[in-house]
C-alpha positions as CSV (number, residue, x, y, z in Angstrom):
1,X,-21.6,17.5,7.9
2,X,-20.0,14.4,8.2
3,X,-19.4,11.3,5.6
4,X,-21.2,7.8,5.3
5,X,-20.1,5.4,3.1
6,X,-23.0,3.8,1.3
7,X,-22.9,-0.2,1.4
8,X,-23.3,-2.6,-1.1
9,X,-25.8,-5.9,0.5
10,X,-22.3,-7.7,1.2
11,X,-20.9,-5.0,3.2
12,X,-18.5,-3.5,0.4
13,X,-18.4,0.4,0.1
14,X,-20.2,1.7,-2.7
15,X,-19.8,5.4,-2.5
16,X,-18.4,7.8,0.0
17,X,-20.5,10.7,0.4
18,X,-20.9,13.7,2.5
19,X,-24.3,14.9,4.2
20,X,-25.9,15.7,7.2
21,X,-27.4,12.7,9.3
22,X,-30.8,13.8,9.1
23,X,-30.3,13.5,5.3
24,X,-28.9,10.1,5.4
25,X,-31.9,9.5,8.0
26,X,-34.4,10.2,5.4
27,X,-33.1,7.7,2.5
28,X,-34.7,4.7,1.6
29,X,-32.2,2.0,3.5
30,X,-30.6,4.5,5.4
31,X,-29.7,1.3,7.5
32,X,-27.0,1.0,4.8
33,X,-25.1,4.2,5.3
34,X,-22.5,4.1,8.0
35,X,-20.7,6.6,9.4
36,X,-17.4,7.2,8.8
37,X,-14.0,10.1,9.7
38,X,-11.8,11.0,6.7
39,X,-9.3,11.7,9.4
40,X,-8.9,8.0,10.3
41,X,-6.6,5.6,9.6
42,X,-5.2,2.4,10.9
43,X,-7.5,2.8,14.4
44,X,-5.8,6.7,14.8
45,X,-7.6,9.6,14.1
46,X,-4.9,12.0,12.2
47,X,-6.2,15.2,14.2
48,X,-6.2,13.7,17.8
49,X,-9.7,13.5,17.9
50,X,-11.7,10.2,17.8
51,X,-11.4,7.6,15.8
52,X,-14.3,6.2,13.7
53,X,-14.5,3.0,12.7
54,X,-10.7,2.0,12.5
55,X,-10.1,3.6,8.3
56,X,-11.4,6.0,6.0
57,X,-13.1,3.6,3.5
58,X,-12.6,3.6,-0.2
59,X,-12.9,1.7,-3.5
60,X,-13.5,-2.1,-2.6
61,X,-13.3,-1.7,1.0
62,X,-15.6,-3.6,3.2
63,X,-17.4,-2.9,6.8
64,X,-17.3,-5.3,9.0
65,X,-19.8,-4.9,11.8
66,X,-18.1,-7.5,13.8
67,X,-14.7,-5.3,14.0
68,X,-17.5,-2.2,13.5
69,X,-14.4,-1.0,11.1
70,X,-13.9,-0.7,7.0
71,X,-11.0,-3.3,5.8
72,X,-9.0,-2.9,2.9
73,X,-8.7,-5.2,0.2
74,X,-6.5,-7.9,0.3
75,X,-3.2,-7.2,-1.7
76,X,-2.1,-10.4,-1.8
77,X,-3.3,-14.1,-0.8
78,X,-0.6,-14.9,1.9
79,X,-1.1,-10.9,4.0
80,X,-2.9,-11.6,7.1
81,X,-5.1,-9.0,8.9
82,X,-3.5,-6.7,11.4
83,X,-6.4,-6.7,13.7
84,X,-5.4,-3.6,16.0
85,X,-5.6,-1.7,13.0
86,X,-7.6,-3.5,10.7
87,X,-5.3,-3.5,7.6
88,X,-3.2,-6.1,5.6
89,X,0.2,-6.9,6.4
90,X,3.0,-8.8,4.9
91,X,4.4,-12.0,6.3
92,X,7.9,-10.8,5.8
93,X,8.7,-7.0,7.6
94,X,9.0,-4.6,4.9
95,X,12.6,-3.1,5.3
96,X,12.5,0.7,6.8
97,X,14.7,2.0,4.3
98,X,15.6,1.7,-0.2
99,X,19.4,0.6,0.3
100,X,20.5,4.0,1.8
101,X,19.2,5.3,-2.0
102,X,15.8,7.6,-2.6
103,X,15.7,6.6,-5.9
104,X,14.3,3.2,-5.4
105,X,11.0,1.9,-4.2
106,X,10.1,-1.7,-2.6
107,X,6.9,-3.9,-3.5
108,X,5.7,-7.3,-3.0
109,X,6.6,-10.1,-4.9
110,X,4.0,-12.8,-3.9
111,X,5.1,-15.4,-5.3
112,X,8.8,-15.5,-4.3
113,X,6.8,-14.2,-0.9
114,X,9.8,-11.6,-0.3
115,X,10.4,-7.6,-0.4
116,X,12.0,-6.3,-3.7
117,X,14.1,-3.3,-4.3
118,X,13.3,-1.7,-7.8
119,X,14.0,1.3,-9.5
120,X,11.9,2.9,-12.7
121,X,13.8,2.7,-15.9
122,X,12.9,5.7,-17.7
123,X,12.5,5.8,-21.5
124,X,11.6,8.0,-23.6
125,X,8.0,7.2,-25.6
126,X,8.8,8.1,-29.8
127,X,5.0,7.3,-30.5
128,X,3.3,8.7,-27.3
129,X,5.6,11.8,-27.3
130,X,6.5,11.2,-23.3
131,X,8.3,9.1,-20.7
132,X,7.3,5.7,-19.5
133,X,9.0,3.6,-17.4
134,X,8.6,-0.1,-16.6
135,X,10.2,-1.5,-12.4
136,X,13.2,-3.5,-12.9
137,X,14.4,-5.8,-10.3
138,X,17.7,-4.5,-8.4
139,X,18.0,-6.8,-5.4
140,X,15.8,-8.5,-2.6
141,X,15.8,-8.2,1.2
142,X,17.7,-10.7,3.4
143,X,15.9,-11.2,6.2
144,X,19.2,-13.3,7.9
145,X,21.7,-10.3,7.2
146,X,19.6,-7.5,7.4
147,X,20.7,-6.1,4.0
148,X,19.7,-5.8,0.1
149,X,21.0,-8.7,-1.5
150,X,21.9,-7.1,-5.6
151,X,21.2,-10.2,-7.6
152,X,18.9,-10.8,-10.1
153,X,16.7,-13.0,-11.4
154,X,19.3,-15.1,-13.2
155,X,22.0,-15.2,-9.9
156,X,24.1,-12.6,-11.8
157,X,25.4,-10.1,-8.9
158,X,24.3,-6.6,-9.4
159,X,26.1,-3.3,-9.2
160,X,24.8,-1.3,-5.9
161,X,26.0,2.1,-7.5
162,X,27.9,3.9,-10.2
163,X,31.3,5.7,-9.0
164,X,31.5,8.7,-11.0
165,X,35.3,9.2,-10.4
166,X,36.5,6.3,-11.1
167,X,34.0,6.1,-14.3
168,X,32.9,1.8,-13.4
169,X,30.5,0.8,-11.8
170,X,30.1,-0.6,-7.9
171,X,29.7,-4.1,-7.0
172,X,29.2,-4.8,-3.2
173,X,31.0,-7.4,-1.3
């Protein structure tokens, strides 16, 4: 058994599916089924083995023959193609860690084309009975110091942390 992903007449996956070759062999443009590993990603097959075809596709993904490799979609207008390992990558380093905190996540904001630090503001829901959350802005990533900058949107700084002893918030220098 292995899996094919079936393509679309401009090379975007339709389906993933799994079968035997000689099944895929006997379907009517069977020329449109391509191999692929579930095991691979970014050119590395996760097992040690091969590598097939550079990522496992999935929704929206697209084959290119030339690369003989499925592609991502493009997040974002300005990420440019990684061609080693055929994925999309920002033209600013993502930073390797969330300000020293596990709380927080970091995403994209095209249009300031810079990483963000966020954290989820949980709530709780009267109407839905649960917890949502919308991302708030904490800080961005300077690229010149190597550090979250806490500011936000409006140039007001922002406290990095909350000192329980002292009962006041924390305001890096």
């Amino acid at each position: 058994m292995g899996h094919f992903a079936k393509l679309h007449a401009n090379n975007e996956v339709k389906m993933v599916l799994v079968a035997e070759q000689e099944f895929i062999d006997t379907l009517p443009n069977s020329e449109r089924y391509v191999k692929c590993s579930y095991n691979t990603q970014h050119g590395v097959h996760l097992g040690g083995g091969i590598p097939i075809r550079k990522n496992f596709p999935g929704r929206k993904f697209t084959y290119d023959p030339t690369r003989d490799a499925f592609i991502p979609p493009k997040p974002y207008d300005s990420w440019i193609l990684d061609e080693d390992k055929c994925d999309w990558i920002a033209p600013v380093t993502k930073p390797d860690d969330q300000g020293g905190r596990l709380d927080l996540e970091t995403w994209w904001n095209e249009s300031t084309q810079e990483w963000v630090l966020s954290h989820p503001n949980i709530t709780w829901n009267e109407e839905t009975n649960s917890y949502g959350g919308v991302t708030s802005e904490l800080g961005s990533w300077d690229e010149s110091q190597n550090k979250w900058v806490y500011i936000d949107r409006d140039g007001n700084k922002m406290p990095t942390g909350y000192d329980y002893d002292a009962g006041e918030w924390v305001f890096e220098e």
